[in-house]
N, C-alpha and C positions, 0 to 999 in steps of 0.2 A: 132641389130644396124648395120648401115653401117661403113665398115672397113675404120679405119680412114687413111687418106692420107699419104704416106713414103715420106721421104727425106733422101736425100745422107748426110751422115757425112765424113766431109772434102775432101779429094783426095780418102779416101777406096773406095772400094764394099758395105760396110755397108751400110743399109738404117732402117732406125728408123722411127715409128709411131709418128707422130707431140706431140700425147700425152702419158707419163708413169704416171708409177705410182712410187709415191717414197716411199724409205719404211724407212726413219726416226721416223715418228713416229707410227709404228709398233713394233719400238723398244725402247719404250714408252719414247718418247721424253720429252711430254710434261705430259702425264699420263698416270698411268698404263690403260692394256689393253686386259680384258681376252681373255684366248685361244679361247674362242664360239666368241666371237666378232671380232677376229681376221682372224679367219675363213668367217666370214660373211661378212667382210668389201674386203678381196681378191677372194670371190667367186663371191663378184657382180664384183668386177675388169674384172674377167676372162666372164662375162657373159654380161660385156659391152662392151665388145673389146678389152678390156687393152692388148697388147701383149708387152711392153715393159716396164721392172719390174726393178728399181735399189735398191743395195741395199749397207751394209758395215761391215767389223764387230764391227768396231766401234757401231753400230748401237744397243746401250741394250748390247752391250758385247758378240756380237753373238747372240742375242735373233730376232734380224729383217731378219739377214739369216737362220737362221732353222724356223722362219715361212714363211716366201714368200719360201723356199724349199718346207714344204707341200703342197703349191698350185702348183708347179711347176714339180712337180716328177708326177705329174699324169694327165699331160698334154705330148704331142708328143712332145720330143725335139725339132724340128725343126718349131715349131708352135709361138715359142716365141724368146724376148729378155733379157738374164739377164745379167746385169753388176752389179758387185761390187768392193771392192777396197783393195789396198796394202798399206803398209806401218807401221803397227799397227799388233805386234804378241802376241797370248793371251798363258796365260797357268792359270793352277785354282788358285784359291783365298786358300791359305793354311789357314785358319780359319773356323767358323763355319759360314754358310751361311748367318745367320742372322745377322751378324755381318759385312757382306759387305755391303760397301757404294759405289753406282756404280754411283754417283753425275758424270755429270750432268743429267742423266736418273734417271726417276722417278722409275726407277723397273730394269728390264732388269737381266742378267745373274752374277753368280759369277766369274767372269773370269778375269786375269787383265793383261794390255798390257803394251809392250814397244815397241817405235815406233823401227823401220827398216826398210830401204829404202836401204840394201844394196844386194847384188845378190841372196845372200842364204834368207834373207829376203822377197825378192820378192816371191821368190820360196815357202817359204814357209806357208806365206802369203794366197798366190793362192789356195795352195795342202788343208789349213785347212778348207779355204771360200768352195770347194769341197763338203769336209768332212761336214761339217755344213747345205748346203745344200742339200746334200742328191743326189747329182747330177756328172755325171761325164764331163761336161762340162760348160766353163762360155766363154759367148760371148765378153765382154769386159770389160776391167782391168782400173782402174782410182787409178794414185797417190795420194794418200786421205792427204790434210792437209798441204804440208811444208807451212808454212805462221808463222807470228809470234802471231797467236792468240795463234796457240797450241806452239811455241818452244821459244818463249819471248825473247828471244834475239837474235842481229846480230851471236856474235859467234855460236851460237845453229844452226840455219839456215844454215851458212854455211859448218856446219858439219852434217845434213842434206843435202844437195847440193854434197857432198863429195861423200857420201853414194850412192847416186843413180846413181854417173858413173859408178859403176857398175851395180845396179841396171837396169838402162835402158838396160842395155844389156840383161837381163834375158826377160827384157818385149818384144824386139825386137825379140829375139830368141822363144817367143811362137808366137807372129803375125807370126812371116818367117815360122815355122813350120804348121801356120793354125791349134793350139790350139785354139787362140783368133782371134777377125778379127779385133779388133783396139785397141788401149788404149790413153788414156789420163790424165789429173789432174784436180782434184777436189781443185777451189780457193774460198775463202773467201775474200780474197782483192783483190782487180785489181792492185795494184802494182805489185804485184807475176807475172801476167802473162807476160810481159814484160823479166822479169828475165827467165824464160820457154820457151819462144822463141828464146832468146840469144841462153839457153844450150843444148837443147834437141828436137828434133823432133816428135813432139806430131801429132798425129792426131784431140782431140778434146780438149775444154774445158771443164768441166762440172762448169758452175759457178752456185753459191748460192744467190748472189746480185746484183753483177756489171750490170744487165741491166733490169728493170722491167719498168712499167708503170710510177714510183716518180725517175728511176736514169737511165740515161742514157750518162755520164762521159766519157763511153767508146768507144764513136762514136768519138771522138777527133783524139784518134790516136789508141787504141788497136783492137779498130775494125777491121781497114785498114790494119794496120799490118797483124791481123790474114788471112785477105783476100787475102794478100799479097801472104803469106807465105801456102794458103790451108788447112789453119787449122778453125777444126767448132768449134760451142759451139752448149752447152745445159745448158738449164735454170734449175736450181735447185729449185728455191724459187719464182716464179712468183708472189706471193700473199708478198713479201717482209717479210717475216715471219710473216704475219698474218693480216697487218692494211689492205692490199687492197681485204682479205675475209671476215675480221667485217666490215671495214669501221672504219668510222672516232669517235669510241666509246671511252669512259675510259679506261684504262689499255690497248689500244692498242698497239701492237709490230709492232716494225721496225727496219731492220737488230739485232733480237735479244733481242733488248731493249727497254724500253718503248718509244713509239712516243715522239718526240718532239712538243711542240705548231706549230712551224712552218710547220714540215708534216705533224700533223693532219689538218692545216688549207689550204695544198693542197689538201689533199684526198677531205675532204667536198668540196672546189671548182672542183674537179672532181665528185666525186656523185652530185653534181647540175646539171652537163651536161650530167649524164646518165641517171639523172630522166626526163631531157628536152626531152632525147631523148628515153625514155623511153627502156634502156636496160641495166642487172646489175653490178655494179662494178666488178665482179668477172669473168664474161665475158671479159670484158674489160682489166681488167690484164692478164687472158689468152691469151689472141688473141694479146695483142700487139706485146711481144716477136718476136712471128712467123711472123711479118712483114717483118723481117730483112732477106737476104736469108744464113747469116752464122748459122742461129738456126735451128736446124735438128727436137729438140722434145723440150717439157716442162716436167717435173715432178714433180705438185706436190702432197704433201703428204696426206695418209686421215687415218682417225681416224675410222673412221665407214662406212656401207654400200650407207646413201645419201649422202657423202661429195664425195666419188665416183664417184656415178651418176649423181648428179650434177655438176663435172666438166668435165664427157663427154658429157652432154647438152649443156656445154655451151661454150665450144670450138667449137661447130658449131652455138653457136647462132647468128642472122643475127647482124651486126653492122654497120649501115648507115657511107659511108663517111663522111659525115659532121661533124658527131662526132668526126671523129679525126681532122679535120678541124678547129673545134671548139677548140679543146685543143690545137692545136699550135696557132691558135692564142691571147687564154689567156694563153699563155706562160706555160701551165702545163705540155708541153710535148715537147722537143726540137722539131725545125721546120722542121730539118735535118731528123728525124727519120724516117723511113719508117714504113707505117702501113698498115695492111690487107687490 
């Protein structure tokens, strides 16, 4: 396949492949996930073009970085991009294995964390993800998580916030040395990022929601700000966690949790306009992202070998203007947005 197209993230040198791969659920996110399947599902990666690979240890407990390691330890360094994330330091489960509950992963490793986001933290953090992966190198570093999904309260957060004045110093001190070549923070709410710009000088986002095909909130003002300020994003979850790769099905997910009436009955009035225009929803959420020029790549996740290769088909597949023409004018897509 032809090598997909780079873009600059923020003010760095870096430049990232418009599409990754992410490796949440490799760390069996949503279900367990054998080692032969696991295997299969990153060899097509590597055989579609995938060169940039994210991952956490959060992810399975460690189980998403020592597998995307196998694929990666036996490729040229220099051929690829791996980013994973800080903040979360693991050590073993003092029980018998069986008796770990590593919720919310269906499977994943016996290992169990506590978060840190402070200098020694950082460091060591970085030194384990390494170790884990089998690698002596990681291209870029994402502060994984302060928001208060994972720390529940104001006070917790801002003790969190404390932690990483120091922190960022460690992060800064590997860019300036040319260990890493950028780092960023990984958000779940788009309130956070506001707060990250006040404090810290980031180079990228890595968001999970805040801007897909059903939400674009952030064109208001976080956008412009970022734009402002030179700092990129990167899509994490373009499929909105799930409803815009089923569609507008039962049990669909959105951010997380089951769809509501109200955004399954926008998806279906979007799959009406892709069957008009005969091209698929899944397309369609990929590609819209990359409209915007603060998003550098997409990432997302796959389970097996076609979920793959199907979302490297169809991040090139053709999408008639009209279509998005279409959607702002039934109101399904801000008018503001910029599209492919």
């Amino acid at each position: 396949m032809n090598n997909l197209p780079l873009r600059k993230v923020g003010q760095t040198a870096l430049e990232l492949p418009i599409l990754g791969f992410g490796g949440a659920p490799l760390g069996e996110l949503f279900e367990r996930v054998s080692e032969t399947q696991s295997c299969q599902t990153l060899e097509s990666a590597w055989s579609a073009g995938i060169r940039y690979y994210d991952t956490a240890p959060w992810y399975g407990h460690g189980l998403s970085e020592h597998r995307i390691g196998w694929l990666l330890r036996q490729q040229d360094p220099d051929s690829y991009i791996c980013s994973t994330k800080v903040g979360r330091v693991y050590s073993r489960f003092r029980g018998q294995a069986k008796d770990f509950n590593g919720s919310p992963w269906a499977g994943g490793l016996p290992f169990t964390l506590k978060f840190d986001y402070t200098y020694d933290g950082i460091l060591r953090s970085y030194e384990d993800s390494l170790l884990r992966l089998g690698l002596n190198k990681i291209d870029v570093l994402v502060i994984h998580d302060i928001d208060l999904i994972y720390h529940r309260t104001e006070k917790h957060l801002h003790q969190r916030f404390q932690e990483l004045e120091s922190g960022w110093k460690a992060l800064d001190e590997l860019k300036r040395s040319g260990e890493i070549q950028a780092f960023g923070a990984g958000i779940n709410e788009e309130s956070m990022i506001p707060r990250f710009l006040e404090s810290y000088p980031l180079d990228f986002f890595l968001v999970a929601m805040p801007y897909t095909l059903l939400d674009q909130e952030v064109l208001d003002d976080i956008f412009p700000k970022c734009e402002q300020l030179g700092v990129g994003v990167v899509v994490g979850a373009p499929y909105a966690s799930g409803i815009l790769a089923t569609g507008a099905v039962e049990g669909a997910k959105y951010k997380y949790a089951n769809a509501t009436p109200e955004v399954i009955q926008k998806v279906r009035a979007i799959e009406g306009l892709c069957n008009d225009h005969q091209i698929p929803l899944k397309a369609a959420a990929l590609q819209f992202p990359l409209g915007h020029s603060l998003v550098a790549s997409i990432i997302p996740g796959a389970l097996q070998p076609a979920q793959v290769l199907e979302n490297r088909q169809l991040v090139e597949h053709p999408i008639p203007s009209a279509f998005w023409d279409d959607c702002k004018s039934a109101n399904l897509i801000r008018s503001d947005a910029p599209t492919p």
